[in-house]
CHARMM-style PDB file with segment names, atoms N, HN, CA, C and O in Angstrom:
ATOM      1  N   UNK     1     -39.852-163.606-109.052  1.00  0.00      PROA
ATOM      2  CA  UNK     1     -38.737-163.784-109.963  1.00  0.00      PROA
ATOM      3  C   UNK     1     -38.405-162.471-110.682  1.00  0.00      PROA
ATOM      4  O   UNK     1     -37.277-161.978-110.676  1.00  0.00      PROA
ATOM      5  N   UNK     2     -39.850-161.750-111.526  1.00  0.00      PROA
ATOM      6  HN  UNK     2     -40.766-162.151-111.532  1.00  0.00      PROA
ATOM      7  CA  UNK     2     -39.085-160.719-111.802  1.00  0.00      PROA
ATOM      8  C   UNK     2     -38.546-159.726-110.731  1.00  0.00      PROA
ATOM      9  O   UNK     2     -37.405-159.357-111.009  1.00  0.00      PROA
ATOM     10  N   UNK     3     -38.921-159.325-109.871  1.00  0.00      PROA
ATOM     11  HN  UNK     3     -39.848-159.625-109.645  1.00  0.00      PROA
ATOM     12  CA  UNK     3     -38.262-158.369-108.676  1.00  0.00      PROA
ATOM     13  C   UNK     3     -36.990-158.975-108.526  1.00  0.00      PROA
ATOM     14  O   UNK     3     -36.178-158.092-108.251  1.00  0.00      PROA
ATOM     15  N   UNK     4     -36.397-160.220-108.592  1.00  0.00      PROA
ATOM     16  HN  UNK     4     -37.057-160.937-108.816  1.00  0.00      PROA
ATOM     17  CA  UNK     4     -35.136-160.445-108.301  1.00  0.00      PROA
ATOM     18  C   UNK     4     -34.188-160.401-109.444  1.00  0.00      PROA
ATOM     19  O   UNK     4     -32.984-160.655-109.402  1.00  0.00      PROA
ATOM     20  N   UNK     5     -35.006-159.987-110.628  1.00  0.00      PROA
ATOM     21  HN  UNK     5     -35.984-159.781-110.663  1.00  0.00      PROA
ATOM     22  CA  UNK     5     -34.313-160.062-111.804  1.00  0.00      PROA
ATOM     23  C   UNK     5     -33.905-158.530-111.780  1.00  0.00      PROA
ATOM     24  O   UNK     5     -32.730-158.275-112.043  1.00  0.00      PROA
ATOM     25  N   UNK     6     -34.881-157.355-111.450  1.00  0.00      PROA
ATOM     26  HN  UNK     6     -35.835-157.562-111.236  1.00  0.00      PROA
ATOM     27  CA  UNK     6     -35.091-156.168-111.188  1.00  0.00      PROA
ATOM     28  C   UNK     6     -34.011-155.868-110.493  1.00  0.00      PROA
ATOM     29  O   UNK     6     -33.020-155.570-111.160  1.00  0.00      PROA
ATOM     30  N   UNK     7     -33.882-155.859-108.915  1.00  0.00      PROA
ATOM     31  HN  UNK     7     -34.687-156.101-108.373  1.00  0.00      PROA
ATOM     32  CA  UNK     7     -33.412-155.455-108.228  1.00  0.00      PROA
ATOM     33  C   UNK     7     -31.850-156.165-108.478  1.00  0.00      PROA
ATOM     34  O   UNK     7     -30.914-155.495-108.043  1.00  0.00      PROA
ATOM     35  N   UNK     8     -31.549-157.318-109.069  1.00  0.00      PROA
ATOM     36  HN  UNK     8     -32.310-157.863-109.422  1.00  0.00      PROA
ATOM     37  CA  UNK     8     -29.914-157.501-109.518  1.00  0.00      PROA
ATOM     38  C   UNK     8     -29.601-156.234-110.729  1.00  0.00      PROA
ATOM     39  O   UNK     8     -28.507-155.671-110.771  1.00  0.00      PROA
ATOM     40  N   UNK     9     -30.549-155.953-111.525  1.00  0.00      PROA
ATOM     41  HN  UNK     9     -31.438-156.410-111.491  1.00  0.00      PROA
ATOM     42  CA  UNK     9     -30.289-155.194-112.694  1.00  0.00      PROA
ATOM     43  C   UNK     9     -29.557-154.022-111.593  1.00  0.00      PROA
ATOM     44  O   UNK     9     -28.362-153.757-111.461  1.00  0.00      PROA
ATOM     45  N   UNK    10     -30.728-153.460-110.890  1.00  0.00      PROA
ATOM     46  HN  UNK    10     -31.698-153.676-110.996  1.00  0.00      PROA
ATOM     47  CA  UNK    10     -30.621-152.352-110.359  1.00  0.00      PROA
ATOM     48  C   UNK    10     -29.385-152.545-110.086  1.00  0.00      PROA
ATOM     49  O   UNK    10     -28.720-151.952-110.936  1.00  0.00      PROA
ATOM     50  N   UNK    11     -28.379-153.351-108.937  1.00  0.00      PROA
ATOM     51  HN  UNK    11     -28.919-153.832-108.247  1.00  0.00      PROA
ATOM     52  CA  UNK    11     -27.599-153.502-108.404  1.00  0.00      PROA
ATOM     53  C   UNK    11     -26.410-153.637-109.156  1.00  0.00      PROA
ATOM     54  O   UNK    11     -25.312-153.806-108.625  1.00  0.00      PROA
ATOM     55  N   UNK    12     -26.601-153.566-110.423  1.00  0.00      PROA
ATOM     56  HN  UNK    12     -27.492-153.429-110.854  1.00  0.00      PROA
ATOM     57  CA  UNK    12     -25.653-153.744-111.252  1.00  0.00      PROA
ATOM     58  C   UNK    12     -25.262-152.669-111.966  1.00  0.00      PROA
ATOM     59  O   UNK    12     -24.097-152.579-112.354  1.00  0.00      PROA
ATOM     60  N   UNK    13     -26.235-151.669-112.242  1.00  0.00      PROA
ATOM     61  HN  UNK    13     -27.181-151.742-111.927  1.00  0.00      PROA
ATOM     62  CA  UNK    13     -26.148-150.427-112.345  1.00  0.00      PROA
ATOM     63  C   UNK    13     -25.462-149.598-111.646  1.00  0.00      PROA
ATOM     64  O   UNK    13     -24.610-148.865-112.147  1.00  0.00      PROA
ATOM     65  N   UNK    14     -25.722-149.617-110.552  1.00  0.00      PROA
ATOM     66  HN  UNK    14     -26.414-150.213-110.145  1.00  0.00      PROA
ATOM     67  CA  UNK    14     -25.585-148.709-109.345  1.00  0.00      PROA
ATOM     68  C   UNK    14     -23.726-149.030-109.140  1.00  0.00      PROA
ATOM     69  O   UNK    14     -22.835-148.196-108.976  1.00  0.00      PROA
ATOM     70  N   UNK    15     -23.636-150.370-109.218  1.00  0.00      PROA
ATOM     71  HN  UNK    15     -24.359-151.047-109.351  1.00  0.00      PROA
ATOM     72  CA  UNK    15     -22.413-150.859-108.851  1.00  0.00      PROA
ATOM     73  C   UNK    15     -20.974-150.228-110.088  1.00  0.00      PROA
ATOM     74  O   UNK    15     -19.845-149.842-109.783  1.00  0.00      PROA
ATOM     75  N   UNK    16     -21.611-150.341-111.466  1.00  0.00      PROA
ATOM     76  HN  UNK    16     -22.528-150.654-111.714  1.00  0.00      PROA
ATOM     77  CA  UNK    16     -20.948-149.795-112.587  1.00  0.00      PROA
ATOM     78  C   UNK    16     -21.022-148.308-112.280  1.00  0.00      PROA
ATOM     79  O   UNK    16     -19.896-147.812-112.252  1.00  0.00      PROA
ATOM     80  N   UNK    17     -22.041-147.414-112.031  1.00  0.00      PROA
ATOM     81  HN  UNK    17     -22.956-147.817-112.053  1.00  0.00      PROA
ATOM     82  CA  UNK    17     -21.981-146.197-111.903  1.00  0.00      PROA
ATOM     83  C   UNK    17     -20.827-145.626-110.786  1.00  0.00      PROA
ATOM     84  O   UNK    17     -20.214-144.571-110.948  1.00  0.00      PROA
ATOM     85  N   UNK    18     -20.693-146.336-109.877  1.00  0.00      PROA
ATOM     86  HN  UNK    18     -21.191-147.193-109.745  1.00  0.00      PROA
ATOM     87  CA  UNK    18     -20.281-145.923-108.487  1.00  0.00      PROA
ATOM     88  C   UNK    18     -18.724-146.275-109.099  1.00  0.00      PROA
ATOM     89  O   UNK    18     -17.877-145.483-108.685  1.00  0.00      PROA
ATOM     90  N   UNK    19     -18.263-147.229-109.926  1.00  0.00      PROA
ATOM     91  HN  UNK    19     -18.952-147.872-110.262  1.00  0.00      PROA
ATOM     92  CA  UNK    19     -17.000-147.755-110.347  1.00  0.00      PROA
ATOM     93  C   UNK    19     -16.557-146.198-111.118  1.00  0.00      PROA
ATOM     94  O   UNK    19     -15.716-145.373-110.758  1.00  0.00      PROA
ATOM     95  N   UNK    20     -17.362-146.191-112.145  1.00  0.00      PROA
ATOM     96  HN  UNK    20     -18.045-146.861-112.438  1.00  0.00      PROA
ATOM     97  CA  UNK    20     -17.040-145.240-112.963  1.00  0.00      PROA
ATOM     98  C   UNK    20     -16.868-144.038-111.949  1.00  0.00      PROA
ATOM     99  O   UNK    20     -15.708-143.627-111.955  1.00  0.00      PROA
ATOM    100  N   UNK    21     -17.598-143.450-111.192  1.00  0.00      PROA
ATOM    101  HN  UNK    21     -18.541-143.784-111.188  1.00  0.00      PROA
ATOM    102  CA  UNK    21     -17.272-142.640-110.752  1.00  0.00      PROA
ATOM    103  C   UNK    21     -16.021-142.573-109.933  1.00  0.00      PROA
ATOM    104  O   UNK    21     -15.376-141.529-109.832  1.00  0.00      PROA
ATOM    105  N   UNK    22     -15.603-143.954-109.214  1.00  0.00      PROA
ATOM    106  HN  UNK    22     -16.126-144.802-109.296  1.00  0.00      PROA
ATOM    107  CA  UNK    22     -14.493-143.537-108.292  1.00  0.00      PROA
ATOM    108  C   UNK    22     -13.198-143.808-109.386  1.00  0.00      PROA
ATOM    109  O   UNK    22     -12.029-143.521-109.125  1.00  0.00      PROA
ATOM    110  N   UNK    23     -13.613-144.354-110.521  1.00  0.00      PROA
ATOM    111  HN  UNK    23     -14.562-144.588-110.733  1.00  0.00      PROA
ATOM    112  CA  UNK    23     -12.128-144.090-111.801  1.00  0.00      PROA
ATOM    113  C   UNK    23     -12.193-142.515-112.235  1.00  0.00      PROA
ATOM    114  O   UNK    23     -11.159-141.899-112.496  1.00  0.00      PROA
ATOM    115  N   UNK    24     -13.518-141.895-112.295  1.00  0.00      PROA
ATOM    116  HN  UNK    24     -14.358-142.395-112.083  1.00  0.00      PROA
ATOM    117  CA  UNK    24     -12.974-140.526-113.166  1.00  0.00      PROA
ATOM    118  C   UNK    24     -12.169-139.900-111.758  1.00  0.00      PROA
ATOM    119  O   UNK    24     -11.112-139.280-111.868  1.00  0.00      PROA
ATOM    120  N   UNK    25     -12.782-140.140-110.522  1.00  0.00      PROA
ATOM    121  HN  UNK    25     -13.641-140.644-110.433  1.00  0.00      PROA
ATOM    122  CA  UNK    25     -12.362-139.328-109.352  1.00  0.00      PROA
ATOM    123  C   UNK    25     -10.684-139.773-108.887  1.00  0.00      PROA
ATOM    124  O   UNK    25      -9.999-138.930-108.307  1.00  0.00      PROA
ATOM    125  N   UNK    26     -10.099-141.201-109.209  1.00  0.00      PROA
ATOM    126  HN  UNK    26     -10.655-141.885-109.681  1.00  0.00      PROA
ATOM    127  CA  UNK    26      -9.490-141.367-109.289  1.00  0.00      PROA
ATOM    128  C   UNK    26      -8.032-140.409-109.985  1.00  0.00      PROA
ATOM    129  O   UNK    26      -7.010-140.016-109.424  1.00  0.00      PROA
ATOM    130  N   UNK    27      -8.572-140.255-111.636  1.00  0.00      PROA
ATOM    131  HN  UNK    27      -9.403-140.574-112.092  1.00  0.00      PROA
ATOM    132  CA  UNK    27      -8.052-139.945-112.564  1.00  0.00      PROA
ATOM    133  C   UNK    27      -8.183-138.105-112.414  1.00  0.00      PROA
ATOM    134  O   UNK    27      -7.619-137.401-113.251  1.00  0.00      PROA
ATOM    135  N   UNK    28      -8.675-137.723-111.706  1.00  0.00      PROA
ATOM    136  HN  UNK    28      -9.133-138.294-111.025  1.00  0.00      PROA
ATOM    137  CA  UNK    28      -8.619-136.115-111.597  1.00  0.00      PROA
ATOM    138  C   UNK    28      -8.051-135.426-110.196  1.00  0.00      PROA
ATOM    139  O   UNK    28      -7.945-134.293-109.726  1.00  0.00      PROA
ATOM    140  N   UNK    29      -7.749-136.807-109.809  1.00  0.00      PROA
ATOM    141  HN  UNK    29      -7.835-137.727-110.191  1.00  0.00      PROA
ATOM    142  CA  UNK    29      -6.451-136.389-108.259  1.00  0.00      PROA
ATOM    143  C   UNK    29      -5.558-136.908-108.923  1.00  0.00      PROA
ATOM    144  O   UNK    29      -4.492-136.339-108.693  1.00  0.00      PROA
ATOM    145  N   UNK    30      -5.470-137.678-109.606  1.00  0.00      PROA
ATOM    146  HN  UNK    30      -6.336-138.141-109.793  1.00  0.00      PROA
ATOM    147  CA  UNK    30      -3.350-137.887-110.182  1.00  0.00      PROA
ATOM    148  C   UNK    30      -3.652-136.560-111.266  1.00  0.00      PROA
ATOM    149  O   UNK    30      -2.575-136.007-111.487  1.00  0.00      PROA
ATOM    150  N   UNK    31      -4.187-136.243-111.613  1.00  0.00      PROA
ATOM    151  HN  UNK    31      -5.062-136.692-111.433  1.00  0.00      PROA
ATOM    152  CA  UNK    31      -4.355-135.063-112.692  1.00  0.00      PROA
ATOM    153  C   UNK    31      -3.845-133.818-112.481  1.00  0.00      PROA
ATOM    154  O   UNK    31      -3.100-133.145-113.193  1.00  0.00      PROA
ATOM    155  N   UNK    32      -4.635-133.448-110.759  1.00  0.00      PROA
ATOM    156  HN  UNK    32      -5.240-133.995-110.180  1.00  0.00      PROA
ATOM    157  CA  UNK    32      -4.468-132.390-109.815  1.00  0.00      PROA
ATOM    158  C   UNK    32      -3.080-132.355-109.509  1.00  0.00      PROA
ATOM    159  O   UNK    32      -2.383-131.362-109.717  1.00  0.00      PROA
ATOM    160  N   UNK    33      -2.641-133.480-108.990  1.00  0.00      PROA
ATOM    161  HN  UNK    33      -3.207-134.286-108.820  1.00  0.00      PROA
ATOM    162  CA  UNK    33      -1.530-133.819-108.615  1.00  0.00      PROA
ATOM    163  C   UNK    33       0.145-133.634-109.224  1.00  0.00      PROA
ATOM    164  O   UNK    33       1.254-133.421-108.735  1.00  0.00      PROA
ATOM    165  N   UNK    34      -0.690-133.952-111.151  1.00  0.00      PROA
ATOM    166  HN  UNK    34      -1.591-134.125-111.548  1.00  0.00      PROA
ATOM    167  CA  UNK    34       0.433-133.534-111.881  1.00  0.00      PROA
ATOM    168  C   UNK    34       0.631-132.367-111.834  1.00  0.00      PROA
ATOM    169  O   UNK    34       1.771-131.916-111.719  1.00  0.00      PROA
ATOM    170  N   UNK    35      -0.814-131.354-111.942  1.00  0.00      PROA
ATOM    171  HN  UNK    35      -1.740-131.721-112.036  1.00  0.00      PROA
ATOM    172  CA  UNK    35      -0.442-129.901-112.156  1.00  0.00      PROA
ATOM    173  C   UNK    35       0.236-129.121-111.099  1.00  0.00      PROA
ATOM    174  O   UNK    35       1.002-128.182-111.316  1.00  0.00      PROA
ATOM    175  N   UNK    36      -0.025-129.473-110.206  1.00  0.00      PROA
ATOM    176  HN  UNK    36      -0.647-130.235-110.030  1.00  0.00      PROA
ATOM    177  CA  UNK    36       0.845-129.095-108.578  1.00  0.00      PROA
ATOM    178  C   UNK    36       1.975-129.395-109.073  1.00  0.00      PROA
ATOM    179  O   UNK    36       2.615-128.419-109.465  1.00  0.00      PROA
ATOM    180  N   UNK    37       2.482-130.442-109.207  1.00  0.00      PROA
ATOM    181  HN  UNK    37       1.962-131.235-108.888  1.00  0.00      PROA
ATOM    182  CA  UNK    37       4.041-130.929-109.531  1.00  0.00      PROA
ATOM    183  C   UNK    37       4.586-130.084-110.613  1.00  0.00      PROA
ATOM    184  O   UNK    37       5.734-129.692-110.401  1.00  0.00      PROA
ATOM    185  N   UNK    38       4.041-129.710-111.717  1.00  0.00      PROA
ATOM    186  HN  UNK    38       3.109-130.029-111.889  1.00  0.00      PROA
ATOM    187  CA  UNK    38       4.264-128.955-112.768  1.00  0.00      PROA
ATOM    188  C   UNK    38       4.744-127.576-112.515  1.00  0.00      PROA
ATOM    189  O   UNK    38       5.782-127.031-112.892  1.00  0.00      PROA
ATOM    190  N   UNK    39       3.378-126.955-111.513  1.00  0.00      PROA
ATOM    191  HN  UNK    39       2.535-127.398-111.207  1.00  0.00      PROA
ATOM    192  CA  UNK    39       3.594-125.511-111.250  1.00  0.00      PROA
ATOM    193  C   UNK    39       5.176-125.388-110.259  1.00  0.00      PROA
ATOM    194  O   UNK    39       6.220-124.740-110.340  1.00  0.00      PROA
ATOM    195  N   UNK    40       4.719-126.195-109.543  1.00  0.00      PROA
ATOM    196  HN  UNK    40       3.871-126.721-109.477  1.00  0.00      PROA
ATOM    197  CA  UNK    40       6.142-126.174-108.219  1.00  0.00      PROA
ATOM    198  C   UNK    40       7.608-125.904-109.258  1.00  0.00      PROA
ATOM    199  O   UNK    40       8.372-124.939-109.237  1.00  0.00      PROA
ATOM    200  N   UNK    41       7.648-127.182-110.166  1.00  0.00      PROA
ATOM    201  HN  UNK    41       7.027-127.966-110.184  1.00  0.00      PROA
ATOM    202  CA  UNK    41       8.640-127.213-111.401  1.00  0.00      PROA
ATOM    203  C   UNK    41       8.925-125.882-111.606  1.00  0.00      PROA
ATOM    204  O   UNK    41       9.862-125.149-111.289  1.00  0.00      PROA
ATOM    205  N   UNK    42       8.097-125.771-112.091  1.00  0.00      PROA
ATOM    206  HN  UNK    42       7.336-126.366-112.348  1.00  0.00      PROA
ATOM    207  CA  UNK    42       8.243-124.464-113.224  1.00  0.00      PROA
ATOM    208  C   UNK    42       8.496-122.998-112.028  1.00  0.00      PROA
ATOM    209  O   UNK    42       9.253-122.069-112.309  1.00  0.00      PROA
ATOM    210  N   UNK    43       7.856-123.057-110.984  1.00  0.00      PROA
ATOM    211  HN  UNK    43       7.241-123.812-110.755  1.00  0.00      PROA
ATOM    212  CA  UNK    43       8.487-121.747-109.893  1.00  0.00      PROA
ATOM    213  C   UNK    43       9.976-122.249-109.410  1.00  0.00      PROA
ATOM    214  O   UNK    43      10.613-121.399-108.789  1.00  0.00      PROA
ATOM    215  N   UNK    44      10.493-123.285-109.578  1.00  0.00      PROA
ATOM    216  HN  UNK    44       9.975-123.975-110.083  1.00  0.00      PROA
ATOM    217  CA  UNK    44      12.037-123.844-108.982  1.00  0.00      PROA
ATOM    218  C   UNK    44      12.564-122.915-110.191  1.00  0.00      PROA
ATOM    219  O   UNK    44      13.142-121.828-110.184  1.00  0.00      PROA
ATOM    220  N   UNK    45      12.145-123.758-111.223  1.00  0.00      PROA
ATOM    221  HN  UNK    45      11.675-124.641-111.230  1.00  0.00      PROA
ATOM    222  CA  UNK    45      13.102-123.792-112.783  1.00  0.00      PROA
ATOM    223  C   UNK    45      12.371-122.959-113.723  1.00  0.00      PROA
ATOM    224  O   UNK    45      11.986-123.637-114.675  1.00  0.00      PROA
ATOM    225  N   UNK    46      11.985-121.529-113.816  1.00  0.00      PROA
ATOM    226  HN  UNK    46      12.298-120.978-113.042  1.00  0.00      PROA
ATOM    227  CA  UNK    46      11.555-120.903-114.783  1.00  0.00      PROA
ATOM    228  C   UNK    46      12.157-121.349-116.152  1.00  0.00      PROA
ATOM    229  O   UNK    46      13.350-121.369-116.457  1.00  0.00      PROA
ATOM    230  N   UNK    47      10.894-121.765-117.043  1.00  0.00      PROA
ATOM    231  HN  UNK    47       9.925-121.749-116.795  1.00  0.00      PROA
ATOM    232  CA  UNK    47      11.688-121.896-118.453  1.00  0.00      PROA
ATOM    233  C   UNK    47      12.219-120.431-118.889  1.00  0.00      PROA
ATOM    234  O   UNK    47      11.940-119.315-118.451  1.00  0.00      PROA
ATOM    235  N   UNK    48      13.353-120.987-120.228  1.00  0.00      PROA
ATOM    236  HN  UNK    48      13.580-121.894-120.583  1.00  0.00      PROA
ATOM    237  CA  UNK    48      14.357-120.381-120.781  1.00  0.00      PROA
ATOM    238  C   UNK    48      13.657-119.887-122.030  1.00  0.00      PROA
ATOM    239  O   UNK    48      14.006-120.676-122.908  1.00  0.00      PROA
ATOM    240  N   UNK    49      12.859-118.997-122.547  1.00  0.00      PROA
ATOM    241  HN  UNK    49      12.576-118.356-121.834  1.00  0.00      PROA
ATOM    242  CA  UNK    49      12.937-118.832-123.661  1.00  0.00      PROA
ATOM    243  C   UNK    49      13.414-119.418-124.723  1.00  0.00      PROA
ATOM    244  O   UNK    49      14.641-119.444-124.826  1.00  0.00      PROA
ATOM    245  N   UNK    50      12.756-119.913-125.572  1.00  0.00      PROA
ATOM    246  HN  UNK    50      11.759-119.892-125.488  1.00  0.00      PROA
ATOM    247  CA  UNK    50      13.628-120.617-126.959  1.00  0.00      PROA
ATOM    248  C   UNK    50      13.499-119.013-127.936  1.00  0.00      PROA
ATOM    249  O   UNK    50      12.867-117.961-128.024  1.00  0.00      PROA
ATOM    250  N   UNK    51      14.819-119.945-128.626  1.00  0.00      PROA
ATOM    251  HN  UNK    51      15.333-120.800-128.555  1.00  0.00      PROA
ATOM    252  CA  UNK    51      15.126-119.565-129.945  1.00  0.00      PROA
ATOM    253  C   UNK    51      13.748-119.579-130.772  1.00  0.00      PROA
ATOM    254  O   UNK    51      13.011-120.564-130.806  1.00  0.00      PROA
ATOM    255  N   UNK    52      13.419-118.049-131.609  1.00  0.00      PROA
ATOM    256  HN  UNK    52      14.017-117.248-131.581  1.00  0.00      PROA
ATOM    257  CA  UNK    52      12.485-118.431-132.462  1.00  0.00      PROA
ATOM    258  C   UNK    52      12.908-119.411-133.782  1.00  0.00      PROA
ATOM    259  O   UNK    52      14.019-119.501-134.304  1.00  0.00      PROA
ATOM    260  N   UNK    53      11.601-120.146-134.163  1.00  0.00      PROA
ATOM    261  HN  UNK    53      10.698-120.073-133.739  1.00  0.00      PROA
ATOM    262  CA  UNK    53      12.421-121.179-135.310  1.00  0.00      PROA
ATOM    263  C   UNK    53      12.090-120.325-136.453  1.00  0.00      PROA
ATOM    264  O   UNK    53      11.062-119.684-136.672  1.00  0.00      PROA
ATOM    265  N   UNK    54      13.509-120.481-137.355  1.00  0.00      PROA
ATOM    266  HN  UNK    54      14.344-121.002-137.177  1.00  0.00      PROA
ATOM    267  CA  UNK    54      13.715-119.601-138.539  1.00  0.00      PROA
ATOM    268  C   UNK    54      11.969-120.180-139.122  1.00  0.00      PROA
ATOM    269  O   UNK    54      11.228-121.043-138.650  1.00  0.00      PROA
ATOM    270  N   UNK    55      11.747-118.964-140.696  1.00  0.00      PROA
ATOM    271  HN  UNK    55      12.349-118.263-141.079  1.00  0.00      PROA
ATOM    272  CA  UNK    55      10.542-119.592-141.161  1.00  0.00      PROA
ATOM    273  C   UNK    55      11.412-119.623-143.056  1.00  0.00      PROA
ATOM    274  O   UNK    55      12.332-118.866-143.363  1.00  0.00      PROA
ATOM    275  N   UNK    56      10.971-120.372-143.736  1.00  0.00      PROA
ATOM    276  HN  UNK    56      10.224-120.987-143.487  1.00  0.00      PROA
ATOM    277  CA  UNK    56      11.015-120.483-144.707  1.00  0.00      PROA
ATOM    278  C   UNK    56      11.170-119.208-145.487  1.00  0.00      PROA
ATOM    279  O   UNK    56      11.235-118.084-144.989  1.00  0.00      PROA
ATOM    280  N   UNK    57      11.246-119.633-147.312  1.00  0.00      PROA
ATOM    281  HN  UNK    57      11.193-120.546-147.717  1.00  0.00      PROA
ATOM    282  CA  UNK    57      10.883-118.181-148.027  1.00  0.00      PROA
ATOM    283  C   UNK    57       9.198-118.606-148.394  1.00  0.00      PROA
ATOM    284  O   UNK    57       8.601-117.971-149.264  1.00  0.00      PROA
ATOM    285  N   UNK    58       8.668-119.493-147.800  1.00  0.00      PROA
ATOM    286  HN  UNK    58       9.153-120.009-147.093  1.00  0.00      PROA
ATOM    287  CA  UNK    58       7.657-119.491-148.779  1.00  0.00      PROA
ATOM    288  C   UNK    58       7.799-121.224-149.828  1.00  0.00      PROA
ATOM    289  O   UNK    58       6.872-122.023-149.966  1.00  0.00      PROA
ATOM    290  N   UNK    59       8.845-121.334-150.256  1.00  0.00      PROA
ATOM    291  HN  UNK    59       9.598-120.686-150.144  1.00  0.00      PROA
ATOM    292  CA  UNK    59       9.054-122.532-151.197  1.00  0.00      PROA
ATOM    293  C   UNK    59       8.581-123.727-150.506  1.00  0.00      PROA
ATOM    294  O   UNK    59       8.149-124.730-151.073  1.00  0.00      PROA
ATOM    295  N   UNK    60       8.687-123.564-149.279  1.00  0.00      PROA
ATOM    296  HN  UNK    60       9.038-122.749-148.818  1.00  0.00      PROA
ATOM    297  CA  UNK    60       9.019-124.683-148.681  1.00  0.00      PROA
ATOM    298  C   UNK    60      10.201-125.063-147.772  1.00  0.00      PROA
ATOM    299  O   UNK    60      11.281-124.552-148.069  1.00  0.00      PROA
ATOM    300  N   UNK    61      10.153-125.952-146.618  1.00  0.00      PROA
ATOM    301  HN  UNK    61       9.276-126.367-146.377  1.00  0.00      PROA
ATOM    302  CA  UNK    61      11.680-126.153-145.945  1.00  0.00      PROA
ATOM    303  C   UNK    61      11.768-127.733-146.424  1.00  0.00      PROA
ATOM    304  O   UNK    61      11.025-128.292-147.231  1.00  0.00      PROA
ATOM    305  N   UNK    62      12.732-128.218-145.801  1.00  0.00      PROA
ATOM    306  HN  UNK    62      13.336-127.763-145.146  1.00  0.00      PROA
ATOM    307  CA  UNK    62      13.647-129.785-145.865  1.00  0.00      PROA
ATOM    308  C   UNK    62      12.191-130.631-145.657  1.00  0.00      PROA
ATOM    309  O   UNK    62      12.093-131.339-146.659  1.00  0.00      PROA
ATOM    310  N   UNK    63      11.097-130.841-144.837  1.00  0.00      PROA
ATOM    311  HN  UNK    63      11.176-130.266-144.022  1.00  0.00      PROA
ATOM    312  CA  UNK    63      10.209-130.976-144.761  1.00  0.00      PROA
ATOM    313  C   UNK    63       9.360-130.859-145.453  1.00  0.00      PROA
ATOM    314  O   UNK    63       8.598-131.821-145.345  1.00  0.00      PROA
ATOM    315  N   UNK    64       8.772-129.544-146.774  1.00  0.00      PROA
ATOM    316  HN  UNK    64       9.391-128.763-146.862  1.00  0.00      PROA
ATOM    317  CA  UNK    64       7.619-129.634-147.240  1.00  0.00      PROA
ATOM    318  C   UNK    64       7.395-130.824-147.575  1.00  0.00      PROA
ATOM    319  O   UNK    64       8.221-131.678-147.899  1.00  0.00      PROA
ATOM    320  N   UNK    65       5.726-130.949-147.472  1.00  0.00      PROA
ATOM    321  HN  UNK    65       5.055-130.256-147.208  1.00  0.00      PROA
ATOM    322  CA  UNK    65       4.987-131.774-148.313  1.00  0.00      PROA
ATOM    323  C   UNK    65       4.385-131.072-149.638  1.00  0.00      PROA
ATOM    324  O   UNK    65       3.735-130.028-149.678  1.00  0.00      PROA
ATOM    325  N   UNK    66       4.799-131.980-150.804  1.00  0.00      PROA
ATOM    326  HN  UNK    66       5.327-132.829-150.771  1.00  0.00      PROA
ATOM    327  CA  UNK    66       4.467-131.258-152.427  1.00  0.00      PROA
ATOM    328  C   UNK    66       2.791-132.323-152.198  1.00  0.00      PROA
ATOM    329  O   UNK    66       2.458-133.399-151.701  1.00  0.00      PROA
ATOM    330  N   UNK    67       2.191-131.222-152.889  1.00  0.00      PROA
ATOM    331  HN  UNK    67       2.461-130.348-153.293  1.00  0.00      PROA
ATOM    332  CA  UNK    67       1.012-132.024-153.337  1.00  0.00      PROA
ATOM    333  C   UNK    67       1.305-133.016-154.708  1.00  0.00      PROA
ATOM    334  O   UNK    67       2.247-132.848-155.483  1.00  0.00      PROA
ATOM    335  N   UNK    68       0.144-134.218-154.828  1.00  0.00      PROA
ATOM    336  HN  UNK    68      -0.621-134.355-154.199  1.00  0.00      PROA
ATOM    337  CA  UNK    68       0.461-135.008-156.078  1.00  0.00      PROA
ATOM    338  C   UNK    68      -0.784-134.420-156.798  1.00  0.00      PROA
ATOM    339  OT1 UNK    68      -1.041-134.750-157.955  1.00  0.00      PROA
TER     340      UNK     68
END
């Protein structure tokens, strides 16, 4: 009885480990996949430079947060 209690544990382990692994492996080929898609993007369509964003005097902009 215990060996069959054993060897399900085991099997249950092994079975969660092997899951997990084929989700991270999963999740790092759509990953791969985005960055390929990204780079390709970006050699079609070089980004445009932005506008730098103005900066304040110091006071604060339309946004600050005042402390209480």
């Amino acid at each position: 009885m215990k060996m069959t209690i054993y060897s399900t544990k085991q099997h249950s382990r092994r079975a969660l480990h092997e899951f997990r692994f084929r989700a991270a492996c999963c999740w790092l080929s759509q990953e791969v996949e985005f960055l390929g898609w990204r780079l390709r993007l970006e050699t079609l369509m070089p980004s445009v430079p932005s506008d730098p964003v103005p900066t304040s005097d110091g006071q604060g902009g339309q946004y600050a947060v005042h402390s209480m």
